[in-house]
Structures are given as structure tokens and as C-alpha cells.
C-alpha positions as CSV (number, residue, x, y, z in Angstrom):
1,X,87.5,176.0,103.9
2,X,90.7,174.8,106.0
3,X,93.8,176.0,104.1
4,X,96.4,173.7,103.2
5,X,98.6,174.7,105.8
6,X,95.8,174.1,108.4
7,X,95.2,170.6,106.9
8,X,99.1,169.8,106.9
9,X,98.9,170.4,111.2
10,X,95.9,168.5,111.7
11,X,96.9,165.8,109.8
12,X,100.3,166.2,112.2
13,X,97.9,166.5,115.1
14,X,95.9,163.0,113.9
15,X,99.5,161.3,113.4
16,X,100.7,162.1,117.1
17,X,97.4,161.1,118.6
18,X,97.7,157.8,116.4
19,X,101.3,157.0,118.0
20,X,100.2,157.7,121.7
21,X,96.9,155.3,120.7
22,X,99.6,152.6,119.7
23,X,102.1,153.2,121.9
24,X,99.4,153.0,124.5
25,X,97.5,149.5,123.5
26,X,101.4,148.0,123.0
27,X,102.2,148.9,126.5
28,X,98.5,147.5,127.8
29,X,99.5,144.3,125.9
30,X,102.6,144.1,127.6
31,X,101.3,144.6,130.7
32,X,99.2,142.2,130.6
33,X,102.2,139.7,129.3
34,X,103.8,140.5,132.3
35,X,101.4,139.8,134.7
36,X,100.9,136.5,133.1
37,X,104.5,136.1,133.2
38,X,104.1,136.9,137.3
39,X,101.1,134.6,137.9
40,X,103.1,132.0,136.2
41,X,106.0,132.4,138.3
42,X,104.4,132.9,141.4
43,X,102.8,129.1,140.7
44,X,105.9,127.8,139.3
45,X,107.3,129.3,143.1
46,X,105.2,127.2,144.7
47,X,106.3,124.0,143.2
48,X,109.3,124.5,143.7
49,X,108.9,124.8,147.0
50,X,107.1,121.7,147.4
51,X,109.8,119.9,145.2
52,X,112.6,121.1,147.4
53,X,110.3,120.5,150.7
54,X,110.2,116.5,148.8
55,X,113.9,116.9,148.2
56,X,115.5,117.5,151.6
57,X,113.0,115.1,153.4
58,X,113.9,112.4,151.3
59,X,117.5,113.6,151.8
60,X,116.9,113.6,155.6
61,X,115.9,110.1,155.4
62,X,118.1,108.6,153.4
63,X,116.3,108.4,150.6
64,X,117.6,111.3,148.1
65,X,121.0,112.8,147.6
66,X,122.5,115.9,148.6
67,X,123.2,116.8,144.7
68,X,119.3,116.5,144.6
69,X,118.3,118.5,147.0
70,X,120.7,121.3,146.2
71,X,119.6,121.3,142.5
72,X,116.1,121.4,144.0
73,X,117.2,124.5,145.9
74,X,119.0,125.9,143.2
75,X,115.6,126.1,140.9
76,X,113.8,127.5,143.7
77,X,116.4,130.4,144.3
78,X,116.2,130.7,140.8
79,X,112.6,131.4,140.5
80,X,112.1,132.7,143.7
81,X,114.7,135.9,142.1
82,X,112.7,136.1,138.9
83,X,109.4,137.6,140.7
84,X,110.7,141.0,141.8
85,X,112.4,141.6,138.3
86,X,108.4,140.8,136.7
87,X,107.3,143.0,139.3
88,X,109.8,145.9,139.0
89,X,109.2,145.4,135.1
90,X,105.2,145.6,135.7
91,X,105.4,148.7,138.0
92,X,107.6,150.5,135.1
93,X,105.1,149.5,132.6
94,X,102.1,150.9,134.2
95,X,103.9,154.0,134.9
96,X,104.6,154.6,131.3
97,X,101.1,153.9,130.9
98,X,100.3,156.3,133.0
99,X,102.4,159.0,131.7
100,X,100.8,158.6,128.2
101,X,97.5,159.0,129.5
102,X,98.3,162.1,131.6
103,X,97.4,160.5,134.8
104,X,98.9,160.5,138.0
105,X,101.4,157.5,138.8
106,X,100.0,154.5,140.4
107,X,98.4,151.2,139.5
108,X,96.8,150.5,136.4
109,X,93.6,148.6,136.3
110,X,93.6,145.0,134.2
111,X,90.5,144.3,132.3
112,X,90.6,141.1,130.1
113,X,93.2,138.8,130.4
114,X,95.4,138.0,127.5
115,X,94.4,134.9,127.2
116,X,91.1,136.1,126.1
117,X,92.1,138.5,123.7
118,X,91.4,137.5,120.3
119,X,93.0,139.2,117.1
120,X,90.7,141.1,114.7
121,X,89.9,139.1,111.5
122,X,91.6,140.8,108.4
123,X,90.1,141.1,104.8
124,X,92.2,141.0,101.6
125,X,93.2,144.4,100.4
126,X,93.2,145.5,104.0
127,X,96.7,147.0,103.2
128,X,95.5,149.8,100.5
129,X,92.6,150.6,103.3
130,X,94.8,151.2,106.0
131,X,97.0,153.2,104.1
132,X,94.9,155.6,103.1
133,X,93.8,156.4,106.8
134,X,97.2,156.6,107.9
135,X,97.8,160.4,109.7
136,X,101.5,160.3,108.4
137,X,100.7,159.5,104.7
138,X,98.2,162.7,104.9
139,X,100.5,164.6,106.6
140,X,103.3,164.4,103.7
141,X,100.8,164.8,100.8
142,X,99.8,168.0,102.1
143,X,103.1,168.8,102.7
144,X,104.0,168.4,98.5
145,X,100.5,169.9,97.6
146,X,101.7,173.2,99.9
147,X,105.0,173.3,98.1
148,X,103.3,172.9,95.3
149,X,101.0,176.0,95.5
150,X,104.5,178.1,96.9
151,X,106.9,177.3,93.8
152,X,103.3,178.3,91.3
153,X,103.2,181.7,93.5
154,X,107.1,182.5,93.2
155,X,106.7,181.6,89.4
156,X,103.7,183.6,89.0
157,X,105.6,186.9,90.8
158,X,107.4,188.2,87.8
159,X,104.1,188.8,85.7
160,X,102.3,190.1,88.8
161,X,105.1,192.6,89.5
162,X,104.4,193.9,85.8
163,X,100.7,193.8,85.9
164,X,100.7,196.1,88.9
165,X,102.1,199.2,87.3
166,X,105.5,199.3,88.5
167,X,108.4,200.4,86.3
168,X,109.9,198.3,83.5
169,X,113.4,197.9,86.0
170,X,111.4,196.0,88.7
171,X,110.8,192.7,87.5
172,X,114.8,192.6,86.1
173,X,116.5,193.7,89.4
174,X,114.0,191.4,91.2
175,X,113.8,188.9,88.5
176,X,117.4,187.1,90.0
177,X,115.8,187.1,93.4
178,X,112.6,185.5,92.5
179,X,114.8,183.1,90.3
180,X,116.6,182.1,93.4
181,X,113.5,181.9,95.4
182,X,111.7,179.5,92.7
183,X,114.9,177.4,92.6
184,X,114.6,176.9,96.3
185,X,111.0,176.4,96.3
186,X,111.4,173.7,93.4
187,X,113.7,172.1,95.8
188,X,111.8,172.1,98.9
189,X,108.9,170.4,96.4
190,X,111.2,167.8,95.0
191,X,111.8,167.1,98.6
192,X,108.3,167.0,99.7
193,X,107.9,164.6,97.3
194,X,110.6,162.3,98.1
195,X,109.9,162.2,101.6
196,X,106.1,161.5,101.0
197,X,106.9,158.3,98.8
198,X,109.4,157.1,101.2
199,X,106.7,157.8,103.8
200,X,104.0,155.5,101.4
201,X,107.1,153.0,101.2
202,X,107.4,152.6,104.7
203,X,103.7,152.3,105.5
204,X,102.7,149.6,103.3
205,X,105.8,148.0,104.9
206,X,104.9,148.2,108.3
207,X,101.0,147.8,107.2
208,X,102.4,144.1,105.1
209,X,104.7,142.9,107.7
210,X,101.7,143.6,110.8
211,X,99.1,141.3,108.8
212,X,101.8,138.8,108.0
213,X,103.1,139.0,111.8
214,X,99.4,138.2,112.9
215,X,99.0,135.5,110.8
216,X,101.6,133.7,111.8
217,X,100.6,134.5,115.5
218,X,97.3,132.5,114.5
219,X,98.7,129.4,113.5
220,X,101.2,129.4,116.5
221,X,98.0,129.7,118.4
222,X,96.0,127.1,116.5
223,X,98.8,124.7,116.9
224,X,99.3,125.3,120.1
225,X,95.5,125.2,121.1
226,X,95.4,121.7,119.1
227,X,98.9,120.4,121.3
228,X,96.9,121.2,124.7
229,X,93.5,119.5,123.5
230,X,95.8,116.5,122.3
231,X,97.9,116.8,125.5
232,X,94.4,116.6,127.7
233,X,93.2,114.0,125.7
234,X,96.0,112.0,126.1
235,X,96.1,112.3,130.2
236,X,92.7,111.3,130.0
């Protein structure tokens, strides 16, 4: 049977691979947003270029001012410089990317776009479930249950010192040292404990304000969906 100590590192190992996981589907999801943000811009280019191609002709022929055609110009400076910062940005992105998945640097592959991604459905009481599966929650329980077993060794030292045959001085000139030792060892429990309920604070935090954030991500996207169905409706 794993000890505690054994536990208390796997459950450290299970948090660290939890935070590359997550660090590593946040950056994916970036990276798709900024190669949506590119293909966007790269269109919004090329109507820009056809405005200011529609601005200076008309200027040319009398038809357009100058102010027109140099605000036409202006835009299409203006988006023309926005591409290589999206593109700088993406080739950052996949390089982190790449460095949490221990490969070598270079482009990473897209799969689904991000307009096709759909968010998980969530189920009351979703918040106690997740928290219970949470690396870091286990982590700092094991961490109180192996100070725990430390300050109930220290206290049990004086009577085993006895039991064992030595002389009648032992356990008094050890007895302030193993004082000491259990005063530290209460300490490092009264810590473990504090930092495992602020660790149980901080989860159902993140865990409440995560389902809230996605519900209010589905409505922006039902709303929005319903504004482009009334939008093509009303073209028709």
C-alpha cells in the first residue's frame, strides 16, 4: 500500500500534468482565435483594397474627394499592419504549444475550427464533482493527513523511549527536545490545514466562476446566433 508520502507526490505529479493539460487546450483555443482573427483580416484586406481602388477612381474622375480617398487609404494601411502582428502572435502561440508538448518548434496543426467547437453541457452540482477530482485539493489533504501521522509519532516518543528499557534520565533530558519537536510539528499541521482550506476556497472559486463564465458565453452565443438568422432574414 502507497504510503502517505508516496500519495502526497503523485497527487503533486496529477496536479502538474492537470496544469500542462489546461495550459495546453487554453493555448489551442487561442490559437485557433487567432487564426480566425487572421482569416478575418486577411478578407477585411481585401475590401479594403477594393474600396480604396473605388475611392481614387472616383477621385480620378471627379467624382470623389481627396479626403475620401485618403480615409480609404488610411483603413487599408491600417489593416494591411494588423496581419503581421496576428501572425507574429500565431507563430508565438504555436511555439508555446510546442514547448508544452515537448516537441520540436514549428507549425502546429489546426483541427476543428472554432466556430465549430461547442461547450460541454454542465449538470447541477457539477461544482462538488469537480472538486473532488481536483489534483491540488488531494495534494493538500495528504499533506495534513502526513502531518498528522508526524505530530502522533513525536507525541508517542516519550512513552516509547521508556518502554524500550532505557534509563529513567532519558525521556527528561530528551523530554524538552521532543517538546520542541511536537510544538513544531503541531505547527506545520495547523499549517497544512490552513493551506488545504484555502486550497478548497480557491477551487470551488475558480470551479463557480468557470460554469458561470460558460453560461454567460451561451447566451452571448444564442443571441448572437438569433441577430445573424434575423439579419439574413431580413436581407432576404
Amino acid at each position: 500500500m502507497p504510503s502517505i508520502d508516496e500519495l502526497t507526490q503523485e497527487a503533486a505529479l496529477d496536479a502538474a500534468a492537470l496544469a500542462v493539460a489546461a495550459n495546453t487546450a487554453s493555448g489551442y483555443l487561442n490559437l485557433l482565435g487567432l487564426h480566425a482573427q487572421l482569416a478575418l483580416a486577411k478578407a477585411t484586406l481585401a475590401s479594403r483594397e477594393r474600396s480604396f481602388a473605388l475611392a481614387r477612381h472616383q477621385f480620378e474622375v471627379g467624382y470623389g474627394s481627396q479626403l475620401e480617398m485618403a480615409q480609404a487609404e488610411a483603413e487599408l494601411r491600417a489593416t494591411a499592419g494588423a496581419i503581421p502582428q496576428l501572425e507574429r502572435a500565431i507563430a508565438q502561440q504555436e511555439q508555446a504549444l510546442n514547448l508544452l508538448a515537448g516537441a520540436s518548434p514549428g507549425p502546429v496543426a489546426r483541427g476543428t475550427g472554432l466556430a465549430a467547437l461547442h461547450m460541454p453541457d454542465t449538470a447541477p452540482g457539477l461544482p462538488s464533482e469537480l472538486l473532488r477530482r481536483r489534483p491540488g485539493i488531494a495534494q493538500a489533504g495528504r499533506a495534513v493527513a502526513a502531518s498528522d501521522a508526524s505530530l502522533a509519532r513525536l507525541l508517542r516518543s516519550p512513552v516509547e523511549l521508556w518502554s524500550i528499557g532505557g534509563s529513567a534520565l532519558a525521556p527528561m533530558l530528551d523530554g524538552g527536545c521532543l517538546r520542541a519537536q511536537a510544538g513544531i510539528a503541531a505547527t506545520v499541521r495547523d499549517r497544512a490545514v490552513f493551506t488545504y482550506e484555502n486550497v478548497v476556497r480557491g477551487a470551488f472559486s475558480e470551479t463557480e466562476n468557470a460554469l458561470a463564465g460558460i453560461d454567460t458565453l451561451t447566451r452571448q452565443l444564442v443571441e448572437a446566433d438569433g441577430g445573424r438568422r434575423r439579419g439574413a432574414a431580413g436581407g432576404a
